[in-house]
Structure formats: C-alpha cells, structure tokens
N, C-alpha and C positions, 0 to 999 in steps of 0.2 A: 747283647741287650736288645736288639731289634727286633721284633714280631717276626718278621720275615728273614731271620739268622738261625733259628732253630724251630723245624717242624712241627716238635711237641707242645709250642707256645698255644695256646690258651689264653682269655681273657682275664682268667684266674689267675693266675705268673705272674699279672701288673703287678706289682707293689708300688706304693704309692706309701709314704710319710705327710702327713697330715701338721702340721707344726703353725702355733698359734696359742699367743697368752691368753687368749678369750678362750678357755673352756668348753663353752655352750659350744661356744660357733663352732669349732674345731672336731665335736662331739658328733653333731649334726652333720658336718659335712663328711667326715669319715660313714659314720650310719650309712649314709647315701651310698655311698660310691660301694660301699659292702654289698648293701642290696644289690649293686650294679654290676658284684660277682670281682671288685679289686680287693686285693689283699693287702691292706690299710690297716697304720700303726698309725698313733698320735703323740704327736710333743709338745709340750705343753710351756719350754722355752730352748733358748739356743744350746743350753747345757743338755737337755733329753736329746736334742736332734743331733747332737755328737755323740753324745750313746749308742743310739739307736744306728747312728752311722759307722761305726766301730765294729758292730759287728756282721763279720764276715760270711755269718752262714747266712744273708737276710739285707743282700744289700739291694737298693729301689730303684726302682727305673723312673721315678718321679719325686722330687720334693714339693707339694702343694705349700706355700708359706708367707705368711704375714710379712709384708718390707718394713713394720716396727715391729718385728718381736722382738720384747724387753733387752735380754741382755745375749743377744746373737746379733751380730752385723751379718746380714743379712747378703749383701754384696759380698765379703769376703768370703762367705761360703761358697758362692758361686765361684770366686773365682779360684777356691781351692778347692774344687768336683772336677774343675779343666782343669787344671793342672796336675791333679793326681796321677801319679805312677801306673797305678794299675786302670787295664781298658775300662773295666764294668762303674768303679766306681766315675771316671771320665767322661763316661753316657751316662750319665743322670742328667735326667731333664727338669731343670728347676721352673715353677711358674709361681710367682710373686704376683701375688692380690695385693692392692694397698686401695687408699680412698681420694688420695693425692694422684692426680687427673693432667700430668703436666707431661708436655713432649721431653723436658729434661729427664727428668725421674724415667722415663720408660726404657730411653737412650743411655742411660746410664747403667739401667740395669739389663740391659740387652749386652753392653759391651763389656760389663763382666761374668758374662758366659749363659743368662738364664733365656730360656726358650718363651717364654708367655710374659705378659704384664698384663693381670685383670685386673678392670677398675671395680671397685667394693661401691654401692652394696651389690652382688651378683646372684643369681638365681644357680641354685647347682646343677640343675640340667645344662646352664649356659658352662660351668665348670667342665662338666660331663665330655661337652663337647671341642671343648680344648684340650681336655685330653686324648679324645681319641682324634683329634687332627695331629698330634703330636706321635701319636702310635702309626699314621698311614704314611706309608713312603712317599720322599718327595726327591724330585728329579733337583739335582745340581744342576745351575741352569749359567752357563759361560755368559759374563758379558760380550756382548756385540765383537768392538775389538779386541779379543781373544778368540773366536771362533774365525777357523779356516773359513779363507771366503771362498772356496770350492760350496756347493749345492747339489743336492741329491735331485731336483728340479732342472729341467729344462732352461738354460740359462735366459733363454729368449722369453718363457713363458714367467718365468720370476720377474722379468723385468716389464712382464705385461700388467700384471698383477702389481706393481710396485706406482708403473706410470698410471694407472686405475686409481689407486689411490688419491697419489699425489693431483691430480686433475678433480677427482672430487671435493678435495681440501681447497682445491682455488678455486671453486667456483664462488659465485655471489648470490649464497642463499641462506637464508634464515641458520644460524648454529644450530637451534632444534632439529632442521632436517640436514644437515651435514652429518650429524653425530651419527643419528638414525641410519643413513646413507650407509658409513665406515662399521657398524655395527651388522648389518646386512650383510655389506663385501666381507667382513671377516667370519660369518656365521658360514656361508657360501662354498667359502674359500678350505674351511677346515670342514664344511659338514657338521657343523654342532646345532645343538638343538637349539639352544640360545647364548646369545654374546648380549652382555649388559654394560652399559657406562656410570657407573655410581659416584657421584660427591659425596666425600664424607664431611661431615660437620665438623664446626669447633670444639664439637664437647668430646670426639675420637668416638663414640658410642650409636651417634646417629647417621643415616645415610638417605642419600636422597637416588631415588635412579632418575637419570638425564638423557638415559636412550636406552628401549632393548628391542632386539633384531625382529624378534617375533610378534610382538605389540606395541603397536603406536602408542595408544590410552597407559601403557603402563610408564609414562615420563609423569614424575613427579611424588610417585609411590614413595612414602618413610619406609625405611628399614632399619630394624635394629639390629647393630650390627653384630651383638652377642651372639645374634642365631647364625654367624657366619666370620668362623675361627679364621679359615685364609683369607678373608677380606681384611680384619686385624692382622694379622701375621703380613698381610705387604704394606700395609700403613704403618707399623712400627718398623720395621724391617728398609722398607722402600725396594725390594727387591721382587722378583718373578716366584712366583710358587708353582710349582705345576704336580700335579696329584694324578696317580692312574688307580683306573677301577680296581677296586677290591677284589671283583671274581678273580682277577689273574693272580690274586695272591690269596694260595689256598691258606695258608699262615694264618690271615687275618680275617678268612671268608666267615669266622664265629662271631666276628665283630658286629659283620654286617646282620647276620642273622639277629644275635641279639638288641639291637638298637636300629629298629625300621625306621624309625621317627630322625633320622642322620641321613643326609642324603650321600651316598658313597661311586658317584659317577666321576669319570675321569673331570677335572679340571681344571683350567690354567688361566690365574691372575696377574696382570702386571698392574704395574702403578704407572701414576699419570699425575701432572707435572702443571702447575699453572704458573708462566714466570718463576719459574725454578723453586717454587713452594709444591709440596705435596698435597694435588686435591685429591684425588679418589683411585679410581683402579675400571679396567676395562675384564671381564671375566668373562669367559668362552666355559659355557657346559656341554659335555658331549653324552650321547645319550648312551644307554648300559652296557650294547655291543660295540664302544669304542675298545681299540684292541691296543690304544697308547700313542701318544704323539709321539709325530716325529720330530727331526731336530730343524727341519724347514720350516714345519708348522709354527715352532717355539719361535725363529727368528720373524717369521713373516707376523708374526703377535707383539712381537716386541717394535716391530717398526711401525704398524699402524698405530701399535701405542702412543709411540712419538709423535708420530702424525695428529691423534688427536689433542696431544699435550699443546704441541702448536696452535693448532685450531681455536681452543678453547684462550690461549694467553693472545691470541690477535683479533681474540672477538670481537667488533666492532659495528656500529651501525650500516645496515645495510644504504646505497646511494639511493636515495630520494627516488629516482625514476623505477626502480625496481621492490621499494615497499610495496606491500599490501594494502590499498587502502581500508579502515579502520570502520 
C-alpha cells in the first residue's frame, strides 16, 4: 500500500473513495482530486462505501468521509479496515471531515484506527494536503524510555549540549527571549534552516508563532494551520512526527514534481506541554540537502521540547530589579 513499497507507484495508483450524503460536496471534491491525477470513486452513503469496498480488484488507499454519513457508522468502519485479515485492506487510511470541532470527537476517531480528523468547512487544497502528508513516510519515533540510552554522540559533548540548555532555561529573562534563545540552540545544534515554537488556539485551526530561530519579528505571525498537515497530525496525535526529504525517495519524487506549492523538506515536530495541557509544537525545517535525521538528533529535539514545555508552564514575572523599565 505504501508509495515507497512498490517502484511502479505513481500518483495515479492513489485511490481514494470519496463518501458523503451531500452529493454536491462529494462531487466536487472527487473533480478535484481527479484533476490532481487520484483515482477517485464516490459514495454517496454507508451502503455504496461497502460496495465499493467489497471489491477486490479496486481496493483504496484512502477513505476521504463524512463522521455523519446517514446510515454508516462511520467509526465502525474504521475500526473494521484495522482489523481486517487481509494487509491492503488494513492500510487504508481513513480521514474523517466533520464540522463538530471537539478534542473528544477527534480522539475518538483517532483511536478507532483513522489517520486525519478535518474540521469542515475546508478548502480542498487544504484536503489535498493531508493527503499527501499521509502518502510521505514518517519515521517511528521510540519514546524516550524505550530508547537505549547508549548515543552515537560523544558522551561528554551530549552532555554539553544538554547543560546549554538547561542553563538557558534558568536564566532570569524575559520568556520571549528564552524561547527565541532554545530555538537558535536547536537550529544550531541540528543545522536546520529554521526551528519554530508555535501555540495553537482553541479553535485546533489557528496558531500563533512564539519564537523562530531565524526572525525575531516573526513572534506573533497567525497561522492557519490547514496550510500545515504535521502541525495537526502532532496536536491530535500528541506524538513526534518526523518526515524525510522526498528526493531520497524516488517512489514519491512525482509527488513533489507535481505539487511545487507542498513544501517537501525533511522535518521534525514534537509537541509541547503547558501544565500537562497540549499548547503547541516546536518544529525544525531542514533545508533540501538534508540527507535524514539521525536518531541523536530526534532525542536531543525531544528534550529541548521538554525543556521548553517547562519553561513555558513556570512562566512567571520577571524580579523587579531585573525588568525593563517601561
């Protein structure tokens, strides 16, 4: 099922099931994604989209689908695509649009096996792009205590880099310039082009950036975060993404050709923690000739994460003697 599992794969291969009691909408969004060279069927309710799944010579590597269509539970299908017998139907990647905007609903439909949760109303380019974040490989990425604590780094010089941090997290300055600060060390550190600290809003859709390594001026910028599938995908998820450049994968190098407007560089998001509530995510871009992170790079990203989660939950007024006066 995977892009990068068989050579001959094409853009054209996707299949994609299109499923939705709304007609128009369903109509439309298939159109699109034809244009966009996927090979797209429509269902039109739960009964077409077990048809259309039945049969054998045409089965999808996508279900695109309403979380109310009429008379399909919607969840149950997902959770019997994992659990099916045979691989191909197993790797279906289910992404459920609804308009109901709740951390329940998204977690509920995550833990019955589907890959996306878009909020409705959506732009289908923003579609577009969730699906091919769902076609580019992503690294399995071990929690902390499960990873050998042997290092491919210099034991001494890890530990240099570790007490760096942790020293600029205790210092007594402003949070704007602490963020800024661990954003820098971690750009530095990995050689990336830019490392961002983005808060996400309450409505899951908006984001704010709160430091990036490259530009001071750029703390306060909106983003929507539709333009940016793994910034979703670790806010629903709460987990590390990490994505390698396309060129290494001739498989999928069509992808990139066809869709310039995608940005397709290596990179790696983790999430970030306020008081054990999920704010936002720290993200490291590397520029085109990155040749893949290493597994040093992944942990030493996940620590600073940490670090700035702390940072950010013990924010507190700077001591009087050390304000800026106003």
């Amino acid at each position: 099922m995977s892009g990068s599992s068989d050579p001959s794969t094409t853009i054209k291969n996707y299949r994609v099931i299109v499923a939705d009691d709304d007609g128009h909408h369903s109509r439309r969004l298939a159109d699109f994604l034809k244009e966009k060279n996927f090979d797209v069927r429509v269902a039109g309710s739960g009964k077409e989209l077990k048809e259309l799944l039945r049969d054998h010579t045409w089965v999808p590597h996508f279900i695109v689908v309403d979380l109310m269509l009429g008379d399909g539970n919607v969840i149950d299908i997902c959770k019997s695509m994992k659990a099916h017998p045979l691989p191909n139907y197993a790797a279906i990647k289910t992404l459920i649009y609804s308009s109901h905007n709740s951390l329940q609903n998204v977690q509920q439909c995550l833990k019955a096996g589907a890959s996306d949760y878009v909020i409705k109303p959506f732009k289908f380019e923003d579609m577009l792009a969730r699906l091919i974040f769902q076609i580019q490989n992503k690294r399995q990425v071990a929690e902390p205590e499960a990873v050998e604590k042997t290092t491919s780094h210099d034991g001494g010089f890890y530990l240099h880099l570790v007490g760096l941090i942790l020293k600029e997290a205790a210092q007594f300055k402003k949070l704007d310039e602490t963020l800024f600060n661990l954003t820098k060390m971690l750009a530095i550190t990995l050689k990336a082009v830019r490392c961002n600290i983005v808060e996400c809003g309450e409505d899951r859709q908006t984001g704010y950036v709160k430091a990036s390594s490259d530009d001071r001026a750029a703390k306060g910028i909106e983003l929507d975060l539709n333009r940016y599938p793994e910034i979703i995908h670790v806010m629903n998820t709460e987990s590390v993404v990490v994505i390698e450049n396309l060129d290494y994968d001739p498989t999928l190098a069509e992808i990139k050709k066809l869709f310039k407007n995608i940005s397709f560089n290596s990179i790696m998001v983790c999430p970030l923690k306020k008081r054990g509530r999920f704010y936002g995510v720290i993200s490291v871009r590397m520029d085109k000739s990155h040749g893949g992170f290493k597994d040093d790079d992944i942990r030493f990203a996940q620590l600073l994460a940490h670090v700035v989660s702390l940072t950010i939950s013990s924010d507190l007024p700077l001591p009087i003697e050390l304000q800026t006066p106003a």
